[in-house]
C-alpha positions as CSV (number, residue, x, y, z in Angstrom):
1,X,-32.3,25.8,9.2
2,X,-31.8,26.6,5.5
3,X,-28.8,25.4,3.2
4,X,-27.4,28.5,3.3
5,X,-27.3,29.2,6.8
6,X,-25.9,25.9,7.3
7,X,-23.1,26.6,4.9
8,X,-22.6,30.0,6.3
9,X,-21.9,28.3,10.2
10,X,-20.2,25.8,8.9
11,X,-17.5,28.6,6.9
12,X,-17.9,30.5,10.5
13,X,-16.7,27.1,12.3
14,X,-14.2,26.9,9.8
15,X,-12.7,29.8,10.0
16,X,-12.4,29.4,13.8
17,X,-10.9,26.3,13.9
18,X,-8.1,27.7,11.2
19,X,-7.5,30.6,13.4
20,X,-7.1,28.6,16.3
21,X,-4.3,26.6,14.9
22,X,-2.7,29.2,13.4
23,X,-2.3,31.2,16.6
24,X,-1.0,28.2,18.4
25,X,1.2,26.4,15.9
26,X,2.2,29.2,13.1
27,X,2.0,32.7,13.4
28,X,5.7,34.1,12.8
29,X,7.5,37.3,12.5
30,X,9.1,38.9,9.4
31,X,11.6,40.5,11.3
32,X,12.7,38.1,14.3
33,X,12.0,34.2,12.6
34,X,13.9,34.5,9.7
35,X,18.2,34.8,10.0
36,X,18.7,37.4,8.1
37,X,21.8,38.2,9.2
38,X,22.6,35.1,7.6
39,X,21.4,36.6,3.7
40,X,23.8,36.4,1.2
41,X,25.7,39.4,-0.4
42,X,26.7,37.3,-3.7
43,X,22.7,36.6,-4.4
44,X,22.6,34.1,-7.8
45,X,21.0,36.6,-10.6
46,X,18.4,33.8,-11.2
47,X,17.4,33.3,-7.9
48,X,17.1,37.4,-7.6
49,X,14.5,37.4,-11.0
50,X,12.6,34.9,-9.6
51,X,12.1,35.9,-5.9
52,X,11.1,39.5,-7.7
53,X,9.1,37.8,-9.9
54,X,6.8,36.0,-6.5
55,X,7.1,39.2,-5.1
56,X,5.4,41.2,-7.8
57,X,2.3,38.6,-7.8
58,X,1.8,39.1,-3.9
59,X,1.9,43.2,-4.8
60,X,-1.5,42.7,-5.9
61,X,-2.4,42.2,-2.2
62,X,-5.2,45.1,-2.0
63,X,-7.0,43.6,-5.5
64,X,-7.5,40.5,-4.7
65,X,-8.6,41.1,-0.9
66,X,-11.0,43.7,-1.9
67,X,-12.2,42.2,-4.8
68,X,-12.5,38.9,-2.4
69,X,-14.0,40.4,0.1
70,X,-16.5,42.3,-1.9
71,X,-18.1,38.9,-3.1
72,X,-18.3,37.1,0.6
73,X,-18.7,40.0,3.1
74,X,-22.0,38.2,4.0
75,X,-20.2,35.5,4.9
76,X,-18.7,36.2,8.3
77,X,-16.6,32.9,8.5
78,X,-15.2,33.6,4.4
79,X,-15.0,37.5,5.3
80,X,-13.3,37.0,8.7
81,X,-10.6,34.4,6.8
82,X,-9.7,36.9,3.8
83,X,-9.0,39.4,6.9
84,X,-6.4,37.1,7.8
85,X,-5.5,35.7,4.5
86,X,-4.4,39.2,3.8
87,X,-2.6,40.2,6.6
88,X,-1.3,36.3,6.0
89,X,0.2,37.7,2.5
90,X,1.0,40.9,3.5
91,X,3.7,39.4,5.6
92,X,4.5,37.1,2.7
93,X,5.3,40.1,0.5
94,X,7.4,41.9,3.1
95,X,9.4,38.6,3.7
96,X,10.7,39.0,-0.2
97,X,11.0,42.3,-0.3
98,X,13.2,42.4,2.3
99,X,14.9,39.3,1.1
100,X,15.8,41.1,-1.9
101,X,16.8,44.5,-0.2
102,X,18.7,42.6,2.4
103,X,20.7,40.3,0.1
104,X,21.5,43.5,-2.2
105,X,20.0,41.8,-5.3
106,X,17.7,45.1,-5.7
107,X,18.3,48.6,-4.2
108,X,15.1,50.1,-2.7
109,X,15.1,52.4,-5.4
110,X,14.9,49.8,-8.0
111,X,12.3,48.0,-5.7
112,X,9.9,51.4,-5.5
113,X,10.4,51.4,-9.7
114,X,9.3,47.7,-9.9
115,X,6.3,48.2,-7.5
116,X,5.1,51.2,-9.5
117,X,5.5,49.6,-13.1
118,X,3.1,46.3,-11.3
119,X,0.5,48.4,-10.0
120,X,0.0,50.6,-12.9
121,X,-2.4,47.3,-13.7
122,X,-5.1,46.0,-11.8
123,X,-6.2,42.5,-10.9
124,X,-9.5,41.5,-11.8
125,X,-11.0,38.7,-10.6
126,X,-11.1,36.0,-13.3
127,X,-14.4,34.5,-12.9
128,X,-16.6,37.8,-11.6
129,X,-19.0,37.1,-8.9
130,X,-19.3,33.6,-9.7
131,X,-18.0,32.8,-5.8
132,X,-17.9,28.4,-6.4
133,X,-15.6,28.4,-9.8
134,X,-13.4,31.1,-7.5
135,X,-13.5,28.9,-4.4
136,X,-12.4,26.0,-7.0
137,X,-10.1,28.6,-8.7
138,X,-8.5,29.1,-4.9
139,X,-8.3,25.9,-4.0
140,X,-5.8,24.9,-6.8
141,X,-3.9,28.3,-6.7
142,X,-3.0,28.2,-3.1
143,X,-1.6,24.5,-3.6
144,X,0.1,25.3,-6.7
145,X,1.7,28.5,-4.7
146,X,2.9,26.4,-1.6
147,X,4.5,24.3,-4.3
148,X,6.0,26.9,-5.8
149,X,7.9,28.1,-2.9
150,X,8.8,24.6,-1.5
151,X,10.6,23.6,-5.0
152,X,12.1,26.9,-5.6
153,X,13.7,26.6,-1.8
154,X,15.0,22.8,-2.9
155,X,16.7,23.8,-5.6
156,X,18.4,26.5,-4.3
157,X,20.1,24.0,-2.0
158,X,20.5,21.4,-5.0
159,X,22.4,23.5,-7.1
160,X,24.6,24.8,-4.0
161,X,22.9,28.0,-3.6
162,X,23.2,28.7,0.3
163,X,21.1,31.1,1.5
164,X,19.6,30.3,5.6
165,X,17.4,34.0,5.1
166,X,16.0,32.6,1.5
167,X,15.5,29.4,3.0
168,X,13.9,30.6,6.2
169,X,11.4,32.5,4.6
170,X,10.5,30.5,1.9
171,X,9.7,27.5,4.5
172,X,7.5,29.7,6.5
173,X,5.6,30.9,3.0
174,X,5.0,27.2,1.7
175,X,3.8,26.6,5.5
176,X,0.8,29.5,5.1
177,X,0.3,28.5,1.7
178,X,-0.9,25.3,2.6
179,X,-2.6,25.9,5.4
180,X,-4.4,28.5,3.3
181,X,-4.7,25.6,0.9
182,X,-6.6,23.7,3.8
183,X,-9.3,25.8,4.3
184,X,-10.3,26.5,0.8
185,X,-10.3,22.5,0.3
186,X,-12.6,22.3,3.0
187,X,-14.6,25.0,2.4
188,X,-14.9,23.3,-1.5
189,X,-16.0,20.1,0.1
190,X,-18.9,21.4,2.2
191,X,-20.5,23.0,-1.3
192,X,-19.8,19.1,-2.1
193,X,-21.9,18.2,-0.3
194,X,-24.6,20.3,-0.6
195,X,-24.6,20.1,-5.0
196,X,-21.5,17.8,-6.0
197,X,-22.6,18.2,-9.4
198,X,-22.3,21.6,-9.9
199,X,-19.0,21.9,-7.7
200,X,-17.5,19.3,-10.0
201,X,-18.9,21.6,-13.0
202,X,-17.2,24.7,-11.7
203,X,-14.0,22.4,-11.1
204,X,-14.1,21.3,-14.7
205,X,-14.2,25.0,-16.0
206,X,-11.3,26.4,-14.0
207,X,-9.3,23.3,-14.7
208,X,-9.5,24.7,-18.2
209,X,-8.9,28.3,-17.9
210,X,-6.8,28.4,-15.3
211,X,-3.3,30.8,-14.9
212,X,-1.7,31.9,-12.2
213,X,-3.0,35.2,-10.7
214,X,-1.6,38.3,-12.3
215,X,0.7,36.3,-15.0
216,X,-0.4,38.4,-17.7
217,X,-0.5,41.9,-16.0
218,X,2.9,41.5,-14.5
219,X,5.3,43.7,-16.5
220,X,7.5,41.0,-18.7
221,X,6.0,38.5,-17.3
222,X,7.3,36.3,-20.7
223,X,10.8,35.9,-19.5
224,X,10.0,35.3,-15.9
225,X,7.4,32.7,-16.8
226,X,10.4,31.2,-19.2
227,X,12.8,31.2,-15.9
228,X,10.6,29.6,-14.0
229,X,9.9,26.8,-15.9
230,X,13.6,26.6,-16.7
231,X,14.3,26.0,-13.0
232,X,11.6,24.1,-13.0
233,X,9.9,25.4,-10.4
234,X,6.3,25.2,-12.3
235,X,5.3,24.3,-15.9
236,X,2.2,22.7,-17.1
237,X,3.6,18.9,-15.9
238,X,4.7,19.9,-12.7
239,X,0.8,21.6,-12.5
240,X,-0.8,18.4,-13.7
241,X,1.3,15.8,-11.6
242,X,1.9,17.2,-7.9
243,X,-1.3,20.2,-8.0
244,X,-4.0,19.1,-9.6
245,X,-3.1,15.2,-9.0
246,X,-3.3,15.3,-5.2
247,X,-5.9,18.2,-4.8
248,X,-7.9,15.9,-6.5
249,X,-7.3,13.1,-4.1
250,X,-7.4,15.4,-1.3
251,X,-11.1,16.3,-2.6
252,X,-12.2,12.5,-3.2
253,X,-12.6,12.7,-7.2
254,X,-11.7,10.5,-9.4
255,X,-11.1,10.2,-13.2
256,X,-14.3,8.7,-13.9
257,X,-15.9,10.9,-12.3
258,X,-14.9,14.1,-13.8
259,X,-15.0,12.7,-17.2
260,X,-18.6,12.1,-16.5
261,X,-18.9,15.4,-15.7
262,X,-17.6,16.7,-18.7
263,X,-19.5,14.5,-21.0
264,X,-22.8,15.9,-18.9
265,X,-21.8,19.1,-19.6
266,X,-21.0,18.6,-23.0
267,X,-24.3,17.0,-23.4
268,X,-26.2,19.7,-22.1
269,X,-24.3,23.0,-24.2
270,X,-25.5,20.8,-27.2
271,X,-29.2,20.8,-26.2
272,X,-28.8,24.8,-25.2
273,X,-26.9,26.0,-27.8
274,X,-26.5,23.3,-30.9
275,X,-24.6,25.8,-33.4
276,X,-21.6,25.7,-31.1
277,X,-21.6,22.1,-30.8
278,X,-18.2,21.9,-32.0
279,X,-16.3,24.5,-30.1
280,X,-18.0,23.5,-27.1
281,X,-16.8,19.6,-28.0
282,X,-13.2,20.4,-28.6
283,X,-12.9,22.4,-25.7
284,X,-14.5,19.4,-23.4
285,X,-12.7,16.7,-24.9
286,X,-9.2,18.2,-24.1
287,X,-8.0,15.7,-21.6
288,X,-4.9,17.1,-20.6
289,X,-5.6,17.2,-17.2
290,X,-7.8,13.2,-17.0
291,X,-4.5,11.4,-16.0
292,X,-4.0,13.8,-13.5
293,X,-7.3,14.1,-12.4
């Protein structure tokens, strides 16, 4: 049997054994596993601009599953999991939505305006059909998402923000996130295995491109970014210490490692291309994320 096929019944393996567990130990309901009866009617302003602000990122639901799904529909085992991926964070965007409706932060008028100002963009996927710096891509986003939700949820209760509704639903979104999170890691590792050199050269370029999905389509998306790092819920520490710090880990790669990587790469854009030695060796040199890494 070929590498590919190989690969390709592995992914199908894969994607059975994350079903499995997610039948059995985490499927949930929007409208019966979280209290909303317990929502609050005196929703904090803040906590209102940033739940709209998650919401308007998962609106982008039919881009990035066709898009996705475009790319692997050979794949049964990747095709089959972006099926449930997106039925996965359809539910996530119907959980917020109908925080925010139930709560009576946003009227549904106001929520119908908000959805047609997002989705008079597109999302494009960042790194086109290139499908192992999107895995990579994937891998980091889905952790740094689950995060996002789990410390958005603590400090709401820090600051004395009760809400059981908010609270539910958020714990049941960091939940998917990271089992989401688990199957793109393990899916990364098996392209380890096959070529670790060129999956820890497609880690190295999204490392330094990489943005959130949809920041910089998402209507005023200056001022949300600026609350959200005010809360500090995410910023560019936060990214480097608890995302890209244990995903690492969790991937078995070290420092050494990827700097090695880098000077490779570096090595090799000056033999292809020697007249953009310089932009190639400021851009590899940036070591903002070695500690972390």
């Amino acid at each position: 049997m070929g590498k590919r096929t190989t690969l390709e019944n592995k992914f199908y393996d894969l994607f059975n054994e994350y079903f499995y567990n997610a039948e059995k130990h985490r499927r949930w309901n929007v409208y019966e596993d979280i209290p909303w009866d317990q929502a609050s009617k005196t929703p904090d302003p803040e906590v209102a601009t940033l739940v709209e602000s998650f919401f308007a990122v998962e609106l982008y639901l039919p881009d990035y599953v066709r898009h996705i799904m475009r790319m692997v529909r050979k794949s049964r085992g990747r095709a089959w999991f972006q099926a449930n991926w997106g039925y996965e964070e359809a539910k996530h965007s119907m959980a917020l939505e109908k925080w925010l409706l139930t709560s009576g932060a946003r009227t549904d008028e106001q929520l119908q305006d908000w959805e047609s100002q997002v989705l008079d963009e597109e999302w494009i996927l960042h790194y086109g059909d290139e499908q192992l710096m999107s895995l990579c891509y994937t891998v980091l986003q889905e952790f740094a998402t689950g995060l996002t939700y789990r410390r958005l949820n603590t400090f709401t209760k820090e600051k004395g923000i009760s809400d059981p509704a908010l609270a539910g639903a958020l714990s049941l979104l960091h939940r998917d996130e990271i089992g989401h999170f688990n199957f793109f890691k393990k899916g990364l590792q098996m392209y380890m295995e096959v070529d670790r050199d060129r999956a820890l050269e497609a880690m190295t370029g999204v490392l330094q491109s990489f943005h959130m999905p949809a920041a910089h389509i998402i209507p005023g998306w200056d001022a949300r970014d600026k609350l959200i790092r005010d809360w500090d819920v995410m910023t560019d520490r936060i990214f480097l210490k608890d995302v890209v710090k244990p995903v690492m880990k969790n991937l078995g790669i070290d420092h050494q490692e990827m700097r090695a990587v880098r000077r490779r790469m570096k090595e090799q854009a000056e033999k292809d291309a020697p007249e953009v030695t310089e932009i190639i060796e400021a851009e590899l040199s940036d070591d903002k994320y070695s500690q972390a890494a």
